[in-house]
BANU-226704 format. One line per 10 residues: their letters; for each residue x negated, y, z of N, C-alpha, C, O, CB. Coordinates in nm, 3 decimals. Glycine has a CB too. Layout:
% residues N
A> X/Y/Z/X/Y/Z/X/Y/Z/X/Y/Z/X/Y/Z ~ ... $
This chain:
% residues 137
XXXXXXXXXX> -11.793/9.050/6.906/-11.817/9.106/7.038/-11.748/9.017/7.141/-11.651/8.947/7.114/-11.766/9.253/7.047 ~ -11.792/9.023/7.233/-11.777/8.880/7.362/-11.665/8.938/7.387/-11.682/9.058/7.406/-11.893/8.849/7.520 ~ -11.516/8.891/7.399/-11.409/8.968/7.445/-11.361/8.941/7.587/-11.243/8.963/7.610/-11.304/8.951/7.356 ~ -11.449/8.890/7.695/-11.441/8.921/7.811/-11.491/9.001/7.898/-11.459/8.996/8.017/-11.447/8.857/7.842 ~ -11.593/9.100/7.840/-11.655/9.188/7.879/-11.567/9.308/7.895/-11.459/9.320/7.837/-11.757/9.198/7.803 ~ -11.616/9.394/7.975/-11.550/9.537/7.994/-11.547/9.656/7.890/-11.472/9.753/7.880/-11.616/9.594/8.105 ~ -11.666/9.607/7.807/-11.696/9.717/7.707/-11.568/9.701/7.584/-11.490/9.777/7.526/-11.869/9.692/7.639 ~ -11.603/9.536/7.585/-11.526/9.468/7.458/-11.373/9.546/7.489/-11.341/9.640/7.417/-11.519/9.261/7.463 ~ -11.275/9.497/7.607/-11.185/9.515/7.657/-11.189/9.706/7.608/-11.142/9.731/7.496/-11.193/9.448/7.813 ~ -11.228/9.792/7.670/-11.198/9.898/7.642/-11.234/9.949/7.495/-11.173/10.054/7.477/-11.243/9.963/7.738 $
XXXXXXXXXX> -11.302/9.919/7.397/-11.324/9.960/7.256/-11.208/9.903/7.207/-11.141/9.978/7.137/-11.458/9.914/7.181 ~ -11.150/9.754/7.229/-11.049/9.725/7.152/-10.891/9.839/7.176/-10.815/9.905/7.105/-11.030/9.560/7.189 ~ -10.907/9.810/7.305/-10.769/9.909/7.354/-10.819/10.023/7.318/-10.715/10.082/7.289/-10.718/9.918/7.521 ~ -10.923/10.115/7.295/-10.854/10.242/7.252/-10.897/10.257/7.105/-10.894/10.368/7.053/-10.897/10.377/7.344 ~ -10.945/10.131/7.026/-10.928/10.172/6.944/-10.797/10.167/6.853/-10.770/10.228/6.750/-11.012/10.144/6.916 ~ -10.701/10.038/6.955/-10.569/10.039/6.910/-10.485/10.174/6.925/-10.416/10.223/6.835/-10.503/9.932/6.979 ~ -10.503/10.232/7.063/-10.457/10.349/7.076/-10.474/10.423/6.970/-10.372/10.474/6.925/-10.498/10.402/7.172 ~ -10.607/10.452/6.897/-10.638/10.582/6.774/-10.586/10.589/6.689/-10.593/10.692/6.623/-10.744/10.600/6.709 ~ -10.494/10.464/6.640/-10.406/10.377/6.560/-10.303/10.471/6.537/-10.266/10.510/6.426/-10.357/10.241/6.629 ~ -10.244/10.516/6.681/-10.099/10.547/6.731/-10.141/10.651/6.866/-10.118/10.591/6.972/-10.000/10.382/6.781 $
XXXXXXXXXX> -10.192/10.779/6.887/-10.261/10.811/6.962/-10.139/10.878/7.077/-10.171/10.931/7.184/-10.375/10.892/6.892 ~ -10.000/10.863/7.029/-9.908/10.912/7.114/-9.810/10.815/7.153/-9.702/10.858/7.194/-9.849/11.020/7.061 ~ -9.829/10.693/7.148/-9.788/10.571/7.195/-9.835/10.559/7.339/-9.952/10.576/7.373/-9.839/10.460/7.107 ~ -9.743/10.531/7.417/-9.778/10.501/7.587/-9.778/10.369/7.595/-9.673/10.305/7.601/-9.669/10.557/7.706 ~ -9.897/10.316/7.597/-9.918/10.172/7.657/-9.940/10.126/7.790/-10.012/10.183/7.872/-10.012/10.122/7.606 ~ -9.854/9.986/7.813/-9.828/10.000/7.973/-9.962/9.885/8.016/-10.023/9.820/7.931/-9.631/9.938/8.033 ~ -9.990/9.879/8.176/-10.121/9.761/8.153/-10.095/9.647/8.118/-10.177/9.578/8.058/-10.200/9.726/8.263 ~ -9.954/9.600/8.156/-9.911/9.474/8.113/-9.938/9.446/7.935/-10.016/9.365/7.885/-9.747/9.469/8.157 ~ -9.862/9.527/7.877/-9.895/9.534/7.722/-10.036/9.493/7.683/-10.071/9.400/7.609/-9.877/9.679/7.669 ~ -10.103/9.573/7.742/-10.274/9.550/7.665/-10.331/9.450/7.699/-10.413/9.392/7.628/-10.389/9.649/7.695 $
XXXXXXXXXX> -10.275/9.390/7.889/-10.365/9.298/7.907/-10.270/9.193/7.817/-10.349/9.136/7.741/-10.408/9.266/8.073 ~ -10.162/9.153/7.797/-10.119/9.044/7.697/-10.100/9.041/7.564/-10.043/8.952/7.502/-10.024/9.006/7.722 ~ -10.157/9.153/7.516/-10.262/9.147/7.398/-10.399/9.133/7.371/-10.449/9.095/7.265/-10.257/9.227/7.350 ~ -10.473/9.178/7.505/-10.615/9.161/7.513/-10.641/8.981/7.570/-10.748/8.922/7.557/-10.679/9.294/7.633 ~ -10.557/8.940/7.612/-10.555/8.768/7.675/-10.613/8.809/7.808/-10.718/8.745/7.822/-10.671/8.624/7.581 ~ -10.589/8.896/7.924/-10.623/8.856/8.043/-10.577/9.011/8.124/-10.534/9.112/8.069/-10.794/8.798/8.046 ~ -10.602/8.989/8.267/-10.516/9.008/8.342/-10.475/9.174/8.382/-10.565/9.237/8.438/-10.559/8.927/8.442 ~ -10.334/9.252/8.354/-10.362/9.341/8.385/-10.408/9.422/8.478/-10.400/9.544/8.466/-10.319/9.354/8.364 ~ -10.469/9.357/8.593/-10.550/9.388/8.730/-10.702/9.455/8.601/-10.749/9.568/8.589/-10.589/9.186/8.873 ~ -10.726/9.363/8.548/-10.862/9.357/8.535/-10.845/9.503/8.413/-10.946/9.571/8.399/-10.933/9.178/8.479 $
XXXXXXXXXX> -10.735/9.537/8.345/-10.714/9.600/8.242/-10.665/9.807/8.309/-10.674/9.913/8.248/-10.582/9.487/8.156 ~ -10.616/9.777/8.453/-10.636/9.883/8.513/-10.770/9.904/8.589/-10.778/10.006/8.657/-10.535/9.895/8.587 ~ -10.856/9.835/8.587/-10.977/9.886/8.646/-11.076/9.916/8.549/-11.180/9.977/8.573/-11.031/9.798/8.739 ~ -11.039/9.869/8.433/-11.137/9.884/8.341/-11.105/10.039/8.267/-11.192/10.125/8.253/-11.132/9.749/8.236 ~ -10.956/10.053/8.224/-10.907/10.203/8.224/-10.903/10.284/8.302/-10.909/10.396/8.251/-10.813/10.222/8.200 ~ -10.893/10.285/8.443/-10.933/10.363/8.521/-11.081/10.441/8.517/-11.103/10.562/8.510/-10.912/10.297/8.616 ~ -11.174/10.331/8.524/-11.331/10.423/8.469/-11.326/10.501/8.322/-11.391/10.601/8.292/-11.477/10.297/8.445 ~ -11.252/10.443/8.255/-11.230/10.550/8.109/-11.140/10.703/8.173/-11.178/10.816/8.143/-11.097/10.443/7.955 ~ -11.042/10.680/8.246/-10.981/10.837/8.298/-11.058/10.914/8.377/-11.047/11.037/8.387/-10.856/10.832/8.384 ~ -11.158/10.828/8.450/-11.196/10.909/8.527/-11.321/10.982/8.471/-11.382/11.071/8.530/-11.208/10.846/8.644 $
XXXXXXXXXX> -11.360/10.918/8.315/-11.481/11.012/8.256/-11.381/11.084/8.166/-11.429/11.165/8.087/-11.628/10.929/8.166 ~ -11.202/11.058/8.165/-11.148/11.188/8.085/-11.136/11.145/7.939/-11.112/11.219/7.844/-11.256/11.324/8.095 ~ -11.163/10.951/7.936/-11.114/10.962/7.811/-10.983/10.920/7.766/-10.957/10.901/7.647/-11.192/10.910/7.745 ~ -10.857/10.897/7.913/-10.793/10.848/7.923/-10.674/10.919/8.013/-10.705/10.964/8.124/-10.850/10.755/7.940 ~ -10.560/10.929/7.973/-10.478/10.932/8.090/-10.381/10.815/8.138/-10.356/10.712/8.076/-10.404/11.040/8.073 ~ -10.336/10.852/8.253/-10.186/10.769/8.327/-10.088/10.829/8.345/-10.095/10.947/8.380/-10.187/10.716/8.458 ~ -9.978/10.770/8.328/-9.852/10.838/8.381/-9.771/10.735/8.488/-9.751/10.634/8.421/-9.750/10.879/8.245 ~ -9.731/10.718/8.585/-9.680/10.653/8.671/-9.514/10.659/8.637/-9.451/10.761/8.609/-9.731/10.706/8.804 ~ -9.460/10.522/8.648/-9.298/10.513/8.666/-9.274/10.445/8.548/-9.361/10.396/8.476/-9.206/10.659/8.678 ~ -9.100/10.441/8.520/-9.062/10.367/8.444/-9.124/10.370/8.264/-9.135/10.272/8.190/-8.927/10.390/8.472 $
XXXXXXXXXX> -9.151/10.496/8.237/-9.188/10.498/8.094/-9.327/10.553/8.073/-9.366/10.606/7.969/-9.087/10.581/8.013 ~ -9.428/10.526/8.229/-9.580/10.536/8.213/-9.632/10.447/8.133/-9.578/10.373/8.051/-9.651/10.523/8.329 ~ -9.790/10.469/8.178/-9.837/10.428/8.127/-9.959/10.509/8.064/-9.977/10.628/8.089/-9.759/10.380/8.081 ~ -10.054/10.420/7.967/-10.163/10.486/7.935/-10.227/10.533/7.797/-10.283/10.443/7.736/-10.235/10.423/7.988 ~ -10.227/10.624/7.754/-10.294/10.744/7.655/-10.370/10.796/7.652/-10.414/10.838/7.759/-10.263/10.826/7.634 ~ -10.430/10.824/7.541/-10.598/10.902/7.500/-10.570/11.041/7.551/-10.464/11.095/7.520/-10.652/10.913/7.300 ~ -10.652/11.096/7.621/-10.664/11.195/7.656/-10.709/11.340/7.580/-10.693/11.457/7.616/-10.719/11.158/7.733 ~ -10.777/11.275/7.448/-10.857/11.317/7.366/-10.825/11.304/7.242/-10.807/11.186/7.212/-10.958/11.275/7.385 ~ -10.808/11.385/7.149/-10.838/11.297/6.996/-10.918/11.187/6.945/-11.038/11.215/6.940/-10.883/11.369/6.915 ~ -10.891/11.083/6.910/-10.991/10.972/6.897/-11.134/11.014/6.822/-11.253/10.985/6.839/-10.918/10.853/6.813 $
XXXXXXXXXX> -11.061/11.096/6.733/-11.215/11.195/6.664/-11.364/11.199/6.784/-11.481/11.165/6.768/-11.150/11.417/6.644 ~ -11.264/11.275/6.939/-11.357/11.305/6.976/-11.436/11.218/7.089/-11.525/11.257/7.164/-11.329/11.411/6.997 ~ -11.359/11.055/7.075/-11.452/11.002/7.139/-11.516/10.859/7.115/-11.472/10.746/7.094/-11.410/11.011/7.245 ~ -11.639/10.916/7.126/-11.753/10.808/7.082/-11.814/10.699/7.149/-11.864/10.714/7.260/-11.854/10.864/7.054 ~ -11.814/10.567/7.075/-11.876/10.481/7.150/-11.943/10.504/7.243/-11.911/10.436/7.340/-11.932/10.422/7.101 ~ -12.035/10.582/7.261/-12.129/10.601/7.340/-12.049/10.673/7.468/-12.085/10.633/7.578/-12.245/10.681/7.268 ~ -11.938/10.780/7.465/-11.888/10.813/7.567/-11.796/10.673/7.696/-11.793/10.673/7.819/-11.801/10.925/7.497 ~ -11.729/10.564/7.588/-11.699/10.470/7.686/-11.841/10.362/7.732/-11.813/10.290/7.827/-11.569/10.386/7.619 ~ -11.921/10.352/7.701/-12.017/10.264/7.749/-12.070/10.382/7.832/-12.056/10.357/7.951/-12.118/10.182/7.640 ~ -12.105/10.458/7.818/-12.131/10.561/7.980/-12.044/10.568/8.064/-12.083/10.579/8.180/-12.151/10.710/7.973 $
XXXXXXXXXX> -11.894/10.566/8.040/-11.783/10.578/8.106/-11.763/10.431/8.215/-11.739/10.446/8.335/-11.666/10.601/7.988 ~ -11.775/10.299/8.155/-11.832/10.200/8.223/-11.928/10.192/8.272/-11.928/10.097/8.351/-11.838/10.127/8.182 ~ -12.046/10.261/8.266/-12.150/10.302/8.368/-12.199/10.142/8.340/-12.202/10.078/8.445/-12.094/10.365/8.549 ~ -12.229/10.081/8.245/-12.295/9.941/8.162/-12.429/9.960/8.131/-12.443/9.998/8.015/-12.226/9.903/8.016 ~ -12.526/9.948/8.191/-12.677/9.965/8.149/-12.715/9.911/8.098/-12.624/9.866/8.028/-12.760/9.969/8.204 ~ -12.849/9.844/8.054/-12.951/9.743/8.008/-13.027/9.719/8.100/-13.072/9.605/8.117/-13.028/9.775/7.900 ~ -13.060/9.833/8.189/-13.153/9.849/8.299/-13.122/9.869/8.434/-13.085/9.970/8.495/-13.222/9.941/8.274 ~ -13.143/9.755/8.470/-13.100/9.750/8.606/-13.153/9.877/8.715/-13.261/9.936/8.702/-13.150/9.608/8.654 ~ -13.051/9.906/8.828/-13.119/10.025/8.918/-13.233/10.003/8.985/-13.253/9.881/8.981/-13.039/10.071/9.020 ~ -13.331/10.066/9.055/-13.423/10.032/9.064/-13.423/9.956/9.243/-13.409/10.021/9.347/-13.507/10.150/9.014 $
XXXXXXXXXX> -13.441/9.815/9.233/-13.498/9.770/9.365/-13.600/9.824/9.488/-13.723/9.819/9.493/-13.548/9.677/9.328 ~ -13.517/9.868/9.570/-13.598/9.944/9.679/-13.672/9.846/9.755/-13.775/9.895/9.801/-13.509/10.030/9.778 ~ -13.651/9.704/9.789/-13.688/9.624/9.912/-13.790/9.507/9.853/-13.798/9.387/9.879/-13.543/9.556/9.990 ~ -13.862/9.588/9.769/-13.967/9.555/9.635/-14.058/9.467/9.806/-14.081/9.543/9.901/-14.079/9.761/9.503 ~ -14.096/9.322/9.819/-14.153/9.295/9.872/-14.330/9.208/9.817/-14.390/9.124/9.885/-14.055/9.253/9.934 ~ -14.361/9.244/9.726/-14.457/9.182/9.600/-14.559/9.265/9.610/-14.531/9.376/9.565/-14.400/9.182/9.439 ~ -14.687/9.256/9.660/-14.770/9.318/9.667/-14.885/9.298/9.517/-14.981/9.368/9.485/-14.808/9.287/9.803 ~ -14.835/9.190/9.460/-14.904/9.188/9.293/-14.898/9.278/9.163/-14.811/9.301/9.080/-14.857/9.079/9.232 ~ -15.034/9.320/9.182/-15.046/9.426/9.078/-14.970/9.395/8.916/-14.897/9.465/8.847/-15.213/9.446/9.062 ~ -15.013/9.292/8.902/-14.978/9.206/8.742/-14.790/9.232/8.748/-14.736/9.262/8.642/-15.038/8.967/8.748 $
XXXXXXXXXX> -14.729/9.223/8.837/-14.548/9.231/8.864/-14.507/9.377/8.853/-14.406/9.433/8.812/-14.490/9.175/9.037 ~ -14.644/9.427/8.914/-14.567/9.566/8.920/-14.560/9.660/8.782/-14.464/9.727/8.745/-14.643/9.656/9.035 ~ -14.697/9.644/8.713/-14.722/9.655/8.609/-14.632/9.645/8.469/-14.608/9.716/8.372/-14.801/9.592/8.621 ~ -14.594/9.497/8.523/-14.505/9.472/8.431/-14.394/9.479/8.429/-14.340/9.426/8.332/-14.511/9.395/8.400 ~ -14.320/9.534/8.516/-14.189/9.563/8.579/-14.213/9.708/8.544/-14.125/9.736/8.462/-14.161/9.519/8.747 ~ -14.284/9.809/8.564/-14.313/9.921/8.489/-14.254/9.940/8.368/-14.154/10.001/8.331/-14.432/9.927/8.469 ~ -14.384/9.837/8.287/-14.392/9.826/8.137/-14.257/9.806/8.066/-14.212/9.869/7.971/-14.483/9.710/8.099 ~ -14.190/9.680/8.151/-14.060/9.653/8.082/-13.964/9.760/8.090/-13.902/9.808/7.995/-13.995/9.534/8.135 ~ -13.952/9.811/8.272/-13.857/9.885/8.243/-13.857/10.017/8.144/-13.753/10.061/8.095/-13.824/9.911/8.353 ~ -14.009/10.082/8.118/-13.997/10.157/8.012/-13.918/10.124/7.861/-13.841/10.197/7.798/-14.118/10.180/7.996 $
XXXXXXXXXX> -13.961/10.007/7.833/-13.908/9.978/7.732/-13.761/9.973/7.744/-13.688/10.031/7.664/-13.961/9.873/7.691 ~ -13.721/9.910/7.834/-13.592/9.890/7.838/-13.483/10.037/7.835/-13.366/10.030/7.796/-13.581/9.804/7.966 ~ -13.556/10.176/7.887/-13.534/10.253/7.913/-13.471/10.329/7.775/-13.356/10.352/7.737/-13.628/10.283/7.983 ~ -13.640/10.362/7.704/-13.612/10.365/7.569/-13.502/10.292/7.482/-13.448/10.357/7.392/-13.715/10.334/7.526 ~ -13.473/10.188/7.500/-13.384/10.090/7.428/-13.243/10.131/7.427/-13.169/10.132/7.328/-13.391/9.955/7.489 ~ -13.212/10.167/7.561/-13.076/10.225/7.618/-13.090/10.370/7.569/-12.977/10.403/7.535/-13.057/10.213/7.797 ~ -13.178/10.475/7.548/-13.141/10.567/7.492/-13.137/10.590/7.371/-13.101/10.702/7.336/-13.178/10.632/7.528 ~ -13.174/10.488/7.266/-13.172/10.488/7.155/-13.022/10.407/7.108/-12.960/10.446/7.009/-13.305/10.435/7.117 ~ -12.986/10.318/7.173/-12.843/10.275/7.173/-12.743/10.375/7.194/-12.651/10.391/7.114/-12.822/10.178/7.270 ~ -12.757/10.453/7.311/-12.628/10.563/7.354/-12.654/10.658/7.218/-12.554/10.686/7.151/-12.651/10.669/7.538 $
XXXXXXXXXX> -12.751/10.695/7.188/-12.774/10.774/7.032/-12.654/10.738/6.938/-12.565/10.814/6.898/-12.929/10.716/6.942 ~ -12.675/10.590/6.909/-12.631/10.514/6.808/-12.492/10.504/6.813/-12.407/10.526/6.726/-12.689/10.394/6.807 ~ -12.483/10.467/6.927/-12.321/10.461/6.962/-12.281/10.608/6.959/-12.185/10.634/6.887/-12.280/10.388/7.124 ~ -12.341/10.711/7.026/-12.292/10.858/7.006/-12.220/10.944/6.833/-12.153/11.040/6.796/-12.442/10.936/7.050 ~ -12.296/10.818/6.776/-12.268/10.855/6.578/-12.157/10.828/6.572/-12.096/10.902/6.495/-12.344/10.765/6.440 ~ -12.071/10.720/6.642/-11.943/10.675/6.578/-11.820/10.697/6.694/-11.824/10.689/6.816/-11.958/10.506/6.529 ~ -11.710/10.729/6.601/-11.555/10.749/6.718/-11.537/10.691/6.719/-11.599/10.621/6.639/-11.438/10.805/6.730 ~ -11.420/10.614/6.807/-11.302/10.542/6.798/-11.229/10.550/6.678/-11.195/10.450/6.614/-11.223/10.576/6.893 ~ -11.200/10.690/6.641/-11.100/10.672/6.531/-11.177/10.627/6.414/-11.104/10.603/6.318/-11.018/10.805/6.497 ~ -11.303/10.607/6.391/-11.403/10.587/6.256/-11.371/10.446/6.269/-11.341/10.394/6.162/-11.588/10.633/6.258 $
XXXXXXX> -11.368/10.357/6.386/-11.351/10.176/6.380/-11.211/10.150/6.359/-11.173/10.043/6.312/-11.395/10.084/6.533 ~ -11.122/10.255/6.397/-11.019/10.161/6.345/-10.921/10.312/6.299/-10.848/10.328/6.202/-10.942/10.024/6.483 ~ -10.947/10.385/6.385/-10.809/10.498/6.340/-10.713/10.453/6.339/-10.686/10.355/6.409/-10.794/10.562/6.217 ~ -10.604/10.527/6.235/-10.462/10.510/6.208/-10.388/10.404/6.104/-10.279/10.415/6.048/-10.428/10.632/6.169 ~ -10.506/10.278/6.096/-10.492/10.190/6.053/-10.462/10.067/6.059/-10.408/9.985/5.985/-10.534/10.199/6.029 ~ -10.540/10.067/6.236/-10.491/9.975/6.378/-10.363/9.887/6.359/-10.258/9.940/6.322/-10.450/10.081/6.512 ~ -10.371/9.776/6.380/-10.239/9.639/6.428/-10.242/9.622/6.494/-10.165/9.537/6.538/-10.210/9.519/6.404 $
């Protein structure tokens, strides 16, 4: 998995968390275990708290924890939680009056549509704690 991505970044960190699910990790920690910056490592956990799969604690011995039992959360809940599509939103300032574009911009995005809900399915089968659990380094 590409480990500069946002998705990558948050499956690894909580699946280390499921490891140790009452361990407070600070952003500094993860981002210099994940190799990059903890700016980029609080914005990326921030969209995980704010779908609730995550908390913060502020001050000297904060920091960040599963909100949840790792049991109960599934791939599919952090790739919704990053709000990461396949399918782009839909272009309003559509200036193409060609039938053949539109058609096919249709066509694709159906497919593409389908594709993404058959993925969130897939990902919905597996936890965090099933990839790594309490086995985590």
């Amino acid at each position: 998995m590409k480990r500069n991505s946002r998705l990558s970044l948050a499956l690894h960190t909580l699946s280390h968390m499921a490891g140790d699910p009452d361990h407070v990790r600070t952003s500094a920690d993860i981002a210099k275990h994940a190799g990059t910056n903890p700016v980029v490592v609080r914005r990326v956990l921030g969209k995980l708290r704010e779908a609730g799969l995550l908390t913060s604690e502020k001050g000297h011995a904060g920091g960040w924890r599963l909100a949840r039992a790792p049991q109960d959360i599934t791939l599919a809940d952090v790739y919704l939680a990053l709000d990461e599509r396949l399918v782009a939103a839909e272009e309003t300032n559509e200036t193409s009056t060609c039938s053949v574009e539109h058609a096919l911009h249709k066509r694709v995005t159906g497919v593409l549509q389908e594709v993404e809900q058959s993925l969130v399915a897939r990902l919905g089968e597996t936890s965090i704690y099933e990839v790594c659990g309490p086995k985590s380094g």
